[in-house]
PDB file of N, CA, C and O in Angstrom:
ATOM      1  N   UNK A   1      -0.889  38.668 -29.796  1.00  0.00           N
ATOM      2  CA  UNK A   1      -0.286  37.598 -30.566  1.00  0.00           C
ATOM      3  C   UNK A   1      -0.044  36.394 -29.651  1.00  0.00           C
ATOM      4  O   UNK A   1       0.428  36.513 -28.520  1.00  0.00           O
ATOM      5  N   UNK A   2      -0.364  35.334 -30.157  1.00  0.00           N
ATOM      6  CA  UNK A   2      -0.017  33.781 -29.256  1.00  0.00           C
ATOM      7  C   UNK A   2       1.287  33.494 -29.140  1.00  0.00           C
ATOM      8  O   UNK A   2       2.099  34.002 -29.913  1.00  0.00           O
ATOM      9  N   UNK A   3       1.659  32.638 -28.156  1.00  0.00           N
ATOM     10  CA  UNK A   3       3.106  32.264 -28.617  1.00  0.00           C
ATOM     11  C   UNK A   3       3.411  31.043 -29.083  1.00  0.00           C
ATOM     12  O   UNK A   3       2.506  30.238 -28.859  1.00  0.00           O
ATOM     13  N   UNK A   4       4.523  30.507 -29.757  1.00  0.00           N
ATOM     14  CA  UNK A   4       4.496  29.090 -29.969  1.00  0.00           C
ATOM     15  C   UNK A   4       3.646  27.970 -29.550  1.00  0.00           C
ATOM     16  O   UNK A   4       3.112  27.955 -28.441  1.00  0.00           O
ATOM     17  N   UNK A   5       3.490  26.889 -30.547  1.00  0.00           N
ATOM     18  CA  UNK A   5       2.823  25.459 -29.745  1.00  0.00           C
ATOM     19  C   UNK A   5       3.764  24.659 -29.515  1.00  0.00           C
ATOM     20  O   UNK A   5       4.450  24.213 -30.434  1.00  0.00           O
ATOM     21  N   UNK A   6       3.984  24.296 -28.080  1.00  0.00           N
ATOM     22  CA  UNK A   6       5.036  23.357 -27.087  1.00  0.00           C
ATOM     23  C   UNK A   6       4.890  21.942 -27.336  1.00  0.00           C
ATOM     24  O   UNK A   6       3.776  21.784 -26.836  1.00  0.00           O
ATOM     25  N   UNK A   7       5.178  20.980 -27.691  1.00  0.00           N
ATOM     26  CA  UNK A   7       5.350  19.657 -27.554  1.00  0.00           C
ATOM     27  C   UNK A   7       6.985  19.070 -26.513  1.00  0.00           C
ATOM     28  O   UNK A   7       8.170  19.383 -26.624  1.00  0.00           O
ATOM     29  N   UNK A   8       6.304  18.197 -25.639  1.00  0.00           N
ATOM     30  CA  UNK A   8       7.489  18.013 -25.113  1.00  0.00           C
ATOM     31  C   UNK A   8       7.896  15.985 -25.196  1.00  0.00           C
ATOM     32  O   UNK A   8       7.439  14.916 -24.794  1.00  0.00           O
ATOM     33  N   UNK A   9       8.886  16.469 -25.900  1.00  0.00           N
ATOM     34  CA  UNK A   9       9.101  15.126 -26.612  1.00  0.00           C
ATOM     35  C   UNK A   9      10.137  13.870 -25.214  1.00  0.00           C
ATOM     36  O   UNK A   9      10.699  14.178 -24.163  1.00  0.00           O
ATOM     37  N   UNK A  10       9.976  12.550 -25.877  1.00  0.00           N
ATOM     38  CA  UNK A  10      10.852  11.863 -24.911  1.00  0.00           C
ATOM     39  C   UNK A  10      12.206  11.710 -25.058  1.00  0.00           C
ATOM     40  O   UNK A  10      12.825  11.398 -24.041  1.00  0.00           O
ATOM     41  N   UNK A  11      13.053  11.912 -26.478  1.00  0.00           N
ATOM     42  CA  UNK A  11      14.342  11.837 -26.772  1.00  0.00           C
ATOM     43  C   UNK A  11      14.851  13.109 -27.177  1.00  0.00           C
ATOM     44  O   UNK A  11      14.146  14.034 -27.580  1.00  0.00           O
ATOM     45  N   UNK A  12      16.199  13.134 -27.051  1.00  0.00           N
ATOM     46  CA  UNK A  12      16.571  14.516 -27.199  1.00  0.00           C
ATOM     47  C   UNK A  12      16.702  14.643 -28.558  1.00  0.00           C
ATOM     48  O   UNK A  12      16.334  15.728 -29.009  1.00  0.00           O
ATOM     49  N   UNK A  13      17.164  13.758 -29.408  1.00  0.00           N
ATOM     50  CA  UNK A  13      16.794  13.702 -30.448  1.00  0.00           C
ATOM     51  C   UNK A  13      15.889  14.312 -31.335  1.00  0.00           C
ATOM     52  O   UNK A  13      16.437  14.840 -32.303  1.00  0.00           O
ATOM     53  N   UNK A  14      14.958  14.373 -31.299  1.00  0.00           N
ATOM     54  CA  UNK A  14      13.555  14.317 -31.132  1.00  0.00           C
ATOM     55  C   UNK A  14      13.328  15.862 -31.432  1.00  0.00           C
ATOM     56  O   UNK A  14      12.889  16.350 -32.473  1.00  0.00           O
ATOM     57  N   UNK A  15      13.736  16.528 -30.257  1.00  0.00           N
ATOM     58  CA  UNK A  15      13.731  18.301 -29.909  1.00  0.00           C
ATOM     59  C   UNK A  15      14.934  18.936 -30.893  1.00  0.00           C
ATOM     60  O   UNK A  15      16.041  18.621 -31.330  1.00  0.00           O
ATOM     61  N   UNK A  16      13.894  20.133 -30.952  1.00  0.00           N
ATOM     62  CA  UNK A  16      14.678  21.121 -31.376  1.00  0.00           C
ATOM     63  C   UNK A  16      15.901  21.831 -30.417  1.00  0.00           C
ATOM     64  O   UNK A  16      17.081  22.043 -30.698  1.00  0.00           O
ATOM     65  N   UNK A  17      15.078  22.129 -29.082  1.00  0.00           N
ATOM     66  CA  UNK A  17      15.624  22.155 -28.220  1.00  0.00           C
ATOM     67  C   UNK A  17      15.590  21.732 -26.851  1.00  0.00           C
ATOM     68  O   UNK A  17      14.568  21.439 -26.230  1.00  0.00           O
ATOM     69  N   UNK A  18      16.810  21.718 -26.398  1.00  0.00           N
ATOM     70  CA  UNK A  18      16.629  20.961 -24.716  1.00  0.00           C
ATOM     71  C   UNK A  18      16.618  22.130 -23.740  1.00  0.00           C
ATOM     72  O   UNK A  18      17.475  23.014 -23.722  1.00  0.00           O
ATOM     73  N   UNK A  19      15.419  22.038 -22.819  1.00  0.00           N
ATOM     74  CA  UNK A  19      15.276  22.799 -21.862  1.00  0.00           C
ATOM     75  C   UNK A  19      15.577  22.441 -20.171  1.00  0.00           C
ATOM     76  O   UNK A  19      15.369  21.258 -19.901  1.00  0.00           O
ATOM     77  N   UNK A  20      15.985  23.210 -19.139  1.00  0.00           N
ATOM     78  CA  UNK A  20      16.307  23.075 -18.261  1.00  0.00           C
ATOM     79  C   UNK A  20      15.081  23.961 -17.120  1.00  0.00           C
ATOM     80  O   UNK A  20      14.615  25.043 -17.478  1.00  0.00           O
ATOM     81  N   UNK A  21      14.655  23.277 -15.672  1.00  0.00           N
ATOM     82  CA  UNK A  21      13.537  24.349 -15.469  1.00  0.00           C
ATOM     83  C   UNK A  21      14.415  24.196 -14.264  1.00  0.00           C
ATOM     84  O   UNK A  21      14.733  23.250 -13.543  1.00  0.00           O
ATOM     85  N   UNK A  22      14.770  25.854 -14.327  1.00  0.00           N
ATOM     86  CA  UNK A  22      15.516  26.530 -13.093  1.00  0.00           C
ATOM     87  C   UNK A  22      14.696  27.073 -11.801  1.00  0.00           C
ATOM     88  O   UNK A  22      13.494  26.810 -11.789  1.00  0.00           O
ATOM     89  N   UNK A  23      15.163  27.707 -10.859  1.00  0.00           N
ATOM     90  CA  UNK A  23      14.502  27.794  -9.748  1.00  0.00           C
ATOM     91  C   UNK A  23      14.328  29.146  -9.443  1.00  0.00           C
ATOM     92  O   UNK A  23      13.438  29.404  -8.633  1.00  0.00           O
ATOM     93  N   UNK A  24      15.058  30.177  -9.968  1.00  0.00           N
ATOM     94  CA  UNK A  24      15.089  31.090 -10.103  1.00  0.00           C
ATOM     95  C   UNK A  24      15.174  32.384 -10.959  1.00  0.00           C
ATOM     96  O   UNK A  24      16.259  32.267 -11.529  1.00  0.00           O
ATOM     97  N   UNK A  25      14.640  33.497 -11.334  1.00  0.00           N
ATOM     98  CA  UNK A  25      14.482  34.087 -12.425  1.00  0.00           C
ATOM     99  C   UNK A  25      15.914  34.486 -13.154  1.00  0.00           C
ATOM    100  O   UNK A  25      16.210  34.123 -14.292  1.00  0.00           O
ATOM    101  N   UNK A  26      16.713  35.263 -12.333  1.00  0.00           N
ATOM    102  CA  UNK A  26      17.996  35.229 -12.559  1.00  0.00           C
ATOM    103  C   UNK A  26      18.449  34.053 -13.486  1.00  0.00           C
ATOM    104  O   UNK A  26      18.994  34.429 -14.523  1.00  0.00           O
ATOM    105  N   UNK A  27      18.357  33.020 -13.355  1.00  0.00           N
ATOM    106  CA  UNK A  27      19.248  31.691 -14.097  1.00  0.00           C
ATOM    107  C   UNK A  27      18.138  31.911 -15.175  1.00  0.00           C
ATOM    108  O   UNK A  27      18.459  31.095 -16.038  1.00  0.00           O
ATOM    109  N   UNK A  28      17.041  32.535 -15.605  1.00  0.00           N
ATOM    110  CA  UNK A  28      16.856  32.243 -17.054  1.00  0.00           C
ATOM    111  C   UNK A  28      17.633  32.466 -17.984  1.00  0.00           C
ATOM    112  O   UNK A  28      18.464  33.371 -17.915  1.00  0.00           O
ATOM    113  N   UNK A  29      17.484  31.558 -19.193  1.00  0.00           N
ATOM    114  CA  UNK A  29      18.499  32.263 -20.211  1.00  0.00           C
ATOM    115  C   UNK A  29      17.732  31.607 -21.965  1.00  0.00           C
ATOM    116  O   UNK A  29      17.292  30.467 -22.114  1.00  0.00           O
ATOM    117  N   UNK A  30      17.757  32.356 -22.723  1.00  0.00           N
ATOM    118  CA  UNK A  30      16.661  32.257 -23.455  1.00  0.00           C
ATOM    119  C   UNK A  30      15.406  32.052 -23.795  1.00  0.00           C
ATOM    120  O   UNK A  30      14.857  31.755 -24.856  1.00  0.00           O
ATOM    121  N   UNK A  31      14.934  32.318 -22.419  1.00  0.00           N
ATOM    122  CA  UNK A  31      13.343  31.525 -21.920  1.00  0.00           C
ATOM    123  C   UNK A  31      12.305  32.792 -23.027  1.00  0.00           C
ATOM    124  O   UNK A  31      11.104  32.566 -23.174  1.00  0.00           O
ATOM    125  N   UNK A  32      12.694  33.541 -23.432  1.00  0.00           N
ATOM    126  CA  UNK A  32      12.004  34.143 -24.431  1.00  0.00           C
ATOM    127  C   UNK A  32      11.434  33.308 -25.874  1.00  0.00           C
ATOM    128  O   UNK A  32      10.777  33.939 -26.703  1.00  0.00           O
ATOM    129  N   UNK A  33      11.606  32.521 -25.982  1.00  0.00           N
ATOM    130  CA  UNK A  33      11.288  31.788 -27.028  1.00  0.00           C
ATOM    131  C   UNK A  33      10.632  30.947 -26.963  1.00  0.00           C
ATOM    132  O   UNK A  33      10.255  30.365 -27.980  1.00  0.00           O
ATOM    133  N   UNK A  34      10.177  30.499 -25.470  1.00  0.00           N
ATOM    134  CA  UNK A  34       8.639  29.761 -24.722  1.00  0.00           C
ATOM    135  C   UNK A  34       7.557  30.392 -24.072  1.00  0.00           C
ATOM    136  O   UNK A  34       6.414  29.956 -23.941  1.00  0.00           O
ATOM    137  N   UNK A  35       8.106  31.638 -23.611  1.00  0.00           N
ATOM    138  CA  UNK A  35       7.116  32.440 -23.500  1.00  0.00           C
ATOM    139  C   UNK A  35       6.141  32.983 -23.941  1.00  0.00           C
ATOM    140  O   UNK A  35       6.229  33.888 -24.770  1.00  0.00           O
ATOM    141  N   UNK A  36       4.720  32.425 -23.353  1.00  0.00           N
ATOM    142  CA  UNK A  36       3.540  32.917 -24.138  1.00  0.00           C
ATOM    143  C   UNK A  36       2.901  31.808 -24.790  1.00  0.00           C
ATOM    144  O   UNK A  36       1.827  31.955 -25.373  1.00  0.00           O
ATOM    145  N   UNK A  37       3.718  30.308 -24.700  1.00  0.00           N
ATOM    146  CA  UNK A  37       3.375  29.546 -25.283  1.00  0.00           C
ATOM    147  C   UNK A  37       2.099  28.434 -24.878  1.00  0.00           C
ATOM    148  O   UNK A  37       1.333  28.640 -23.937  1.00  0.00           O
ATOM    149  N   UNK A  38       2.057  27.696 -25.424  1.00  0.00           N
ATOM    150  CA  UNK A  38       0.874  26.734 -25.200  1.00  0.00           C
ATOM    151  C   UNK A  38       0.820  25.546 -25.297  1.00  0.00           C
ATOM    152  O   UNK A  38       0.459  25.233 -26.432  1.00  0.00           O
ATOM    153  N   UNK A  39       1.132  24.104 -24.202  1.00  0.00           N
ATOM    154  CA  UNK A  39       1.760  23.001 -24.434  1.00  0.00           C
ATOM    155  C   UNK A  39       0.853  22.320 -25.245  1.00  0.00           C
ATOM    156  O   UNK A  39      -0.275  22.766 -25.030  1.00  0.00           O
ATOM    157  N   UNK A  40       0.850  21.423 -26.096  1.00  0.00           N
ATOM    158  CA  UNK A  40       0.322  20.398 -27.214  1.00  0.00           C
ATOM    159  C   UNK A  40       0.614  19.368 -27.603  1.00  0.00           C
ATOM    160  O   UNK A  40       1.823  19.174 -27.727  1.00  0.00           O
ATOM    161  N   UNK A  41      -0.172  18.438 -27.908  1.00  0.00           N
ATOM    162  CA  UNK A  41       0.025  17.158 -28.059  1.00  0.00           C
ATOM    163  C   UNK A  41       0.216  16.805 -29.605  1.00  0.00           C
ATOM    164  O   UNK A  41       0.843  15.779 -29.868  1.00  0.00           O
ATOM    165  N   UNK A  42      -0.145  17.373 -30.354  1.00  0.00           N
ATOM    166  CA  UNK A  42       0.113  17.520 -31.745  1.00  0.00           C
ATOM    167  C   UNK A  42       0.149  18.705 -32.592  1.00  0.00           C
ATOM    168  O   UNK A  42      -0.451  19.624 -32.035  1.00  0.00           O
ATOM    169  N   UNK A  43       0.619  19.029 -33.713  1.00  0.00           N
ATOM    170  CA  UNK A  43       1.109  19.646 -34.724  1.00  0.00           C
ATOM    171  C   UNK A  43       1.738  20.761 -33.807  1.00  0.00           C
ATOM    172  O   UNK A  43       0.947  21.669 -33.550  1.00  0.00           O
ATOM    173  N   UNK A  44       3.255  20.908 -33.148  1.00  0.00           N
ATOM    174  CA  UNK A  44       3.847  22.042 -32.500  1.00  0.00           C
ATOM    175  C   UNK A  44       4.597  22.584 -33.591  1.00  0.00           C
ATOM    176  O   UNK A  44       4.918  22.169 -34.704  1.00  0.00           O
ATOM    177  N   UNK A  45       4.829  23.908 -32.772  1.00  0.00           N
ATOM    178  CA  UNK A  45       5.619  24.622 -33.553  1.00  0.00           C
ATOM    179  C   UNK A  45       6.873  24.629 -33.069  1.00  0.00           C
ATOM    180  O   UNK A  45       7.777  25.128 -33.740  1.00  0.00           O
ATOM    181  N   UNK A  46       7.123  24.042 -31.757  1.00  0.00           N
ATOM    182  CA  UNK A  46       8.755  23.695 -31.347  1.00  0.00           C
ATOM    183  C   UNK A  46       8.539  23.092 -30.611  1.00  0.00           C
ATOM    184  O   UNK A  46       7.604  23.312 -29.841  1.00  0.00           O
ATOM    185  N   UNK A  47       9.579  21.717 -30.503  1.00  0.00           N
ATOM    186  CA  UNK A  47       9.334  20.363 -29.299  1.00  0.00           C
ATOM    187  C   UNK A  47      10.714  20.577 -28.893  1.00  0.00           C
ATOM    188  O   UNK A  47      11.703  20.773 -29.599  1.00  0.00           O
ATOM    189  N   UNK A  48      10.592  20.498 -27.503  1.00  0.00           N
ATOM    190  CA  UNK A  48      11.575  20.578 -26.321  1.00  0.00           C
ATOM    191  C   UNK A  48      11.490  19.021 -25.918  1.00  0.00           C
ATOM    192  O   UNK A  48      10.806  18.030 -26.176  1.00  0.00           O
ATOM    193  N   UNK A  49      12.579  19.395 -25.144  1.00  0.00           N
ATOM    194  CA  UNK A  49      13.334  18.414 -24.064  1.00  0.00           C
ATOM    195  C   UNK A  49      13.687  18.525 -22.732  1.00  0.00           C
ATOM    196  O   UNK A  49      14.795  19.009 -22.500  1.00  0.00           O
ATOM    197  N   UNK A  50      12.976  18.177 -21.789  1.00  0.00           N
ATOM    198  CA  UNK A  50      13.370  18.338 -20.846  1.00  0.00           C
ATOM    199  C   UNK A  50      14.677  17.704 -19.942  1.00  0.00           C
ATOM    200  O   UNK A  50      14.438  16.648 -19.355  1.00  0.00           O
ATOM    201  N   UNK A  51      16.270  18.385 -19.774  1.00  0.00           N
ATOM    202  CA  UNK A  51      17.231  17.443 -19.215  1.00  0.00           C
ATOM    203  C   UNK A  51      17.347  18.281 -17.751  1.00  0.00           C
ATOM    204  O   UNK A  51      16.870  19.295 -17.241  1.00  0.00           O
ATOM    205  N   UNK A  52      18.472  16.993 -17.340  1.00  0.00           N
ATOM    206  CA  UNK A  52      18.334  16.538 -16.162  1.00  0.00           C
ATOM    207  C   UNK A  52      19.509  18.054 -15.746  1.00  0.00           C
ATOM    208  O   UNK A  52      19.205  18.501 -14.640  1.00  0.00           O
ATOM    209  N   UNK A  53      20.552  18.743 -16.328  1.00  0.00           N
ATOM    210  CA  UNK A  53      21.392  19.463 -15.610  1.00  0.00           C
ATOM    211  C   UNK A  53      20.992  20.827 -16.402  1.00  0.00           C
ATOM    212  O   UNK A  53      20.458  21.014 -17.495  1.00  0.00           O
ATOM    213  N   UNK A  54      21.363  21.495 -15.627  1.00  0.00           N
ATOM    214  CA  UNK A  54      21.558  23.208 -16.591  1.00  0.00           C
ATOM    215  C   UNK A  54      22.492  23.455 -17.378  1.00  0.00           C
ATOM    216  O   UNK A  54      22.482  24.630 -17.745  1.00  0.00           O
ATOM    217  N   UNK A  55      23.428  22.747 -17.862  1.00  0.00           N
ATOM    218  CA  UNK A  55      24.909  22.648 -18.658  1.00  0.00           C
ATOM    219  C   UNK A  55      24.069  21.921 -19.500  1.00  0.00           C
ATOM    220  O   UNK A  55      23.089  22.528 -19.067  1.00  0.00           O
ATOM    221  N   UNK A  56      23.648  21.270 -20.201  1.00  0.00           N
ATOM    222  CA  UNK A  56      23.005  20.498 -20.652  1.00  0.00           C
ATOM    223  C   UNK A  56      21.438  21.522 -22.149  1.00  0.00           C
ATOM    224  O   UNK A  56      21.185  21.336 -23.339  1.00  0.00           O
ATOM    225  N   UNK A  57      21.034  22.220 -21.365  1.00  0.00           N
ATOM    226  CA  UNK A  57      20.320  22.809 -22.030  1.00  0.00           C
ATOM    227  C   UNK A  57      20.650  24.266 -23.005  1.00  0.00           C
ATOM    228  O   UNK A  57      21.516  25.072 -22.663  1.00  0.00           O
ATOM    229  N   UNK A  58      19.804  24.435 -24.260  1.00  0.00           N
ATOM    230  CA  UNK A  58      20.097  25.693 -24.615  1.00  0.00           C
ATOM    231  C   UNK A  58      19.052  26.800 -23.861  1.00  0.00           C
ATOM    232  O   UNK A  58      19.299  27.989 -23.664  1.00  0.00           O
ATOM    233  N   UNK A  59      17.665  25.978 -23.452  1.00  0.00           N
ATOM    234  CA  UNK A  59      16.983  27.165 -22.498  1.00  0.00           C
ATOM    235  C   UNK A  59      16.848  26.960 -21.256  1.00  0.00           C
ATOM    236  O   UNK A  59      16.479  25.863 -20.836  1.00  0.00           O
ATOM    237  N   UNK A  60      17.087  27.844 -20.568  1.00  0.00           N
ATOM    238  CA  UNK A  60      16.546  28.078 -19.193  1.00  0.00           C
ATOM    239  C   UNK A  60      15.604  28.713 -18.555  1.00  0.00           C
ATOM    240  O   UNK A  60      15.830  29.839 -18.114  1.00  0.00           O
ATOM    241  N   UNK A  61      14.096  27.963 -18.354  1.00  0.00           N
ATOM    242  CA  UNK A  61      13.120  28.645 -17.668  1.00  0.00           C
ATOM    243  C   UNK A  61      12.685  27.745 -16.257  1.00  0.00           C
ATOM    244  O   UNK A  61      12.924  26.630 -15.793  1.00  0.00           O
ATOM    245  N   UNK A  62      11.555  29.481 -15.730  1.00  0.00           N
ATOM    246  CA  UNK A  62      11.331  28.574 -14.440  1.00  0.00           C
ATOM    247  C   UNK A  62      10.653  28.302 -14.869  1.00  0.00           C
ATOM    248  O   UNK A  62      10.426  28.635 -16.032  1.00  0.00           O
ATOM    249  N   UNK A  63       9.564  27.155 -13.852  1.00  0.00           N
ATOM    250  CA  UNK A  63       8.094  26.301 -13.713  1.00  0.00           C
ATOM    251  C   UNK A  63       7.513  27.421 -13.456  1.00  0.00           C
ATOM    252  O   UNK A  63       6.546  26.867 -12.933  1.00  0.00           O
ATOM    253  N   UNK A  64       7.175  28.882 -13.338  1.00  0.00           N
ATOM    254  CA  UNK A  64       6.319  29.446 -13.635  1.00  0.00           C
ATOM    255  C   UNK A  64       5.853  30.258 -14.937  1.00  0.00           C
ATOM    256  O   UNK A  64       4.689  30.544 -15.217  1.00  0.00           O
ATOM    257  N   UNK A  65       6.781  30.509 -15.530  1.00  0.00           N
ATOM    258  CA  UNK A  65       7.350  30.680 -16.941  1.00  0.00           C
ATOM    259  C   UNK A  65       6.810  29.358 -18.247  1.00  0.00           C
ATOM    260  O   UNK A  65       6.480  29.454 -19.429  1.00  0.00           O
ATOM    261  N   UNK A  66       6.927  28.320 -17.396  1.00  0.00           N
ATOM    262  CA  UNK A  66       7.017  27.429 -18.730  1.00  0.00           C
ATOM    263  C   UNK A  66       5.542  27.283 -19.290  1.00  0.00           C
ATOM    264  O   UNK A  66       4.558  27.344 -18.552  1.00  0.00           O
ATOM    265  N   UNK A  67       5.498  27.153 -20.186  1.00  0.00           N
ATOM    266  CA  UNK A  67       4.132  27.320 -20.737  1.00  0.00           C
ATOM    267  C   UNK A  67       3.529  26.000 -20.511  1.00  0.00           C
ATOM    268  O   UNK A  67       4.112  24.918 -20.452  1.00  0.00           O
ATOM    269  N   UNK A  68       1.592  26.385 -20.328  1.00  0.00           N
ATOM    270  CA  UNK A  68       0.992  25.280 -19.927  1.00  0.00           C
ATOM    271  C   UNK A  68       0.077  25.107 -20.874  1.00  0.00           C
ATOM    272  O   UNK A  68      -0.689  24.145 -20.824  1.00  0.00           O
TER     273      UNK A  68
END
């Protein structure tokens, strides 16, 4: 099975949800719901946000994790 199609939008607005890319596996925290996914430029099935703190986001994945 595939996983979601990723759009990563410029306002937070915008996203469904705001994501945070941590440094370590430990600090993930809902990164199950990007996993497997596939980034896209049109018709997604969930658009993120990328912010600037980890307080800030509802997910936490690393840059190896995040879908490309």
């Amino acid at each position: 099975m595939a996983g979601p199609k990723i759009q990563i939008v410029n306002h937070d607005y915008e996203a469904k949800h705001k994501v945070f890319l941590c440094q370590s596996d430990y600090q993930q925290k809902n990164h199950q719901l990007l996993m497997g996914g596939k980034l896209v430029t049109s018709s997604p099935d969930v658009k993120v946000f990328i912010v600037q703190h980890d307080y800030q986001a509802d997910i936490k994945i690393t840059h190896k994790n995040f879908p490309k």
